[in-house]
N, C-alpha and C positions, 0 to 999 in steps of 0.2 A: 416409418421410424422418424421421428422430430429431434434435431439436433439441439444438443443440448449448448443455450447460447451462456457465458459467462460472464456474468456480471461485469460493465466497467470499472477499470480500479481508479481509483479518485487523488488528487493530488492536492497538496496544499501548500500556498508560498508565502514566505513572510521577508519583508525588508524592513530594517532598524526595529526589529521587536512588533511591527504593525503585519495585520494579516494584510496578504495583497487580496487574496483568491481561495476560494476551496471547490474540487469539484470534479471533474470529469478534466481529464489532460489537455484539450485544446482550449479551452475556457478559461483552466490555469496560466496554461501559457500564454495566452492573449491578453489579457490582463497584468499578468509578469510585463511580458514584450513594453505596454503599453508604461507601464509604470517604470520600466528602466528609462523611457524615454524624458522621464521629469527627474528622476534622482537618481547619483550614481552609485548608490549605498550597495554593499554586499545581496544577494537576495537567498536563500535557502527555498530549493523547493522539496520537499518531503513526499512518501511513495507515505500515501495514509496505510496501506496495508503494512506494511516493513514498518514504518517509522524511521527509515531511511532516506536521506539529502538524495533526491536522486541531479546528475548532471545534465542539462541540454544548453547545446549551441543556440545562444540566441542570439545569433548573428543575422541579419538579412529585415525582411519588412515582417511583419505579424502573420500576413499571411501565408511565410515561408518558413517561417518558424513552425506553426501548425503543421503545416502539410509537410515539413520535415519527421517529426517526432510523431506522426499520428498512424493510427495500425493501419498497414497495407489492407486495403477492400476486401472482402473474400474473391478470389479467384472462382471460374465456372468453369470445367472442362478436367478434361485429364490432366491427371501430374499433382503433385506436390504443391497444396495451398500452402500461401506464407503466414505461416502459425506464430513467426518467431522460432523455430525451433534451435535449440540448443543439443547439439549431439556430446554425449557424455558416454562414460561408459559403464555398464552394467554385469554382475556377475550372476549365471544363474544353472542350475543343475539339468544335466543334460534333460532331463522331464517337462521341464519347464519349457526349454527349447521345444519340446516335443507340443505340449498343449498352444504355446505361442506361433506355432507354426499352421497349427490346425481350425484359428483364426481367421473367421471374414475379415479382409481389409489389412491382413498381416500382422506382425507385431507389434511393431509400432502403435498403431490404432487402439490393439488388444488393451496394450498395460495403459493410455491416456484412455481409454474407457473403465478400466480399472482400477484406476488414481482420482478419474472425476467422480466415481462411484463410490469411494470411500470418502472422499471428502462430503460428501452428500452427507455422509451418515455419519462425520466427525462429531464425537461427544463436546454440548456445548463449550466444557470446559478445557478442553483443547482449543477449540476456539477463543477463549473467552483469556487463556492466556495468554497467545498468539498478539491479541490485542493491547492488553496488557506489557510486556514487552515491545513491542513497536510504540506506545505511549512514555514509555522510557527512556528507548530510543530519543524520540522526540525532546525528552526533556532533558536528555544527558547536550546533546547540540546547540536546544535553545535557551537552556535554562540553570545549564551545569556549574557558570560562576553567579547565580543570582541568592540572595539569603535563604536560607532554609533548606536549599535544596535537597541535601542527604537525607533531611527529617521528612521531608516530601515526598521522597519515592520509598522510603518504607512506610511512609503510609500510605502510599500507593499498592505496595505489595501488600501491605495487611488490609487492602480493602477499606482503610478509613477515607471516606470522600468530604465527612466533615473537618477530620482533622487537615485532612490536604490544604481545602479551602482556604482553610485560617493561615498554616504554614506558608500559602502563594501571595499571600493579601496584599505582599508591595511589589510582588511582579508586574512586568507589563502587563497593561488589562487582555489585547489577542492575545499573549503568549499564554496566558491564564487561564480566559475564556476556553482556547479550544482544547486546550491539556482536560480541562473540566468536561467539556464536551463529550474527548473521549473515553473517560473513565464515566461519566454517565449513561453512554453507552456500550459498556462493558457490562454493568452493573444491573443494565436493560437486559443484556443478553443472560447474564448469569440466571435473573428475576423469571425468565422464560426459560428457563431449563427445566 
């Protein structure tokens, strides 16, 4: 059986309207790190999945920054790998209890084998929203008092990438470019459906 590995999530930082970074979260960061060391302007860095400012300490040298915020290694041996796990709570009918109990590797395991498994098989446009929104996200943060904007994100939702274009044309050029990027690749995915 081959574990099913999950794709890195990619981050992107922007200070005074300029991209710093886009990429894989230490690379973000270090480049962040690097760049608060010349200017002290506000810096947003975004979760590109969410579309979400995510927050990190960037206190200490670059390379404690990194190794701060970077995913614990896999562990080898018995016990509980550090997955991040978030215990929450779940409701479910005694049957369920019954088949989740009757599980290799226990519950737990069952339903993240079961959640990875459905995701596998998410219709693109599920996806394809998902991104959509998180590009919104993004543009309500960096872009929310810039001209046009309201005309911009319905044409965003209505899929116009021509008319977007036009509506952004005195934004910042990174705040612009990569808004565009990801609606191109939205539009990439929707094309592949």
């Amino acid at each position: 059986m081959t574990d099913h590995i999950e794709p890195q999530p990619t981050y992107t930082a922007f200070g005074d309207n300029r991209l710093i970074a886009s990429g894989p979260l230490p690379f973000v960061l270090a480049a962040t790190k690097q760049h608060l060391a010349t200017k002290a302007a506000p810096v947003f860095i975004f979760n590109d999945e969410t579309g979400k400012v995510a927050d990190f300490d960037m206190s200490g040298t670059v390379e404690e920054v990194v190794a701060r915020h970077s995913p614990p290694s896999p562990k080898s041996g018995p016990g509980r790998p550090r997955l991040g796990v978030v215990g929450r709570e779940i409701s479910l009918l005694p049957r369920h209890w019954d088949w989740l109990e009757e599980q290799p590797n226990g519950a737990s395991a069952a339903i993240r084998r079961l959640i990875d498994e459905a995701r596998k098989r998410e219709p693109g446009t599920q996806r394809e929203r998902r991104m959509r929104d998180a590009t919104a996200r993004l543009m309500w943060a960096m872009a929310g008092d810039l001209p046009n904007f309201e005309e911009a994100t319905r044409a965003l939702y209505a899929d116009d990438a021509e008319r977007m274009e036009a509506l952004m044309s005195a934004w910042p050029i990174d705040v612009r470019d990569h808004i565009l990027t990801r609606v191109r690749t939205t539009a990439a995915l929707r094309a592949a459906s």
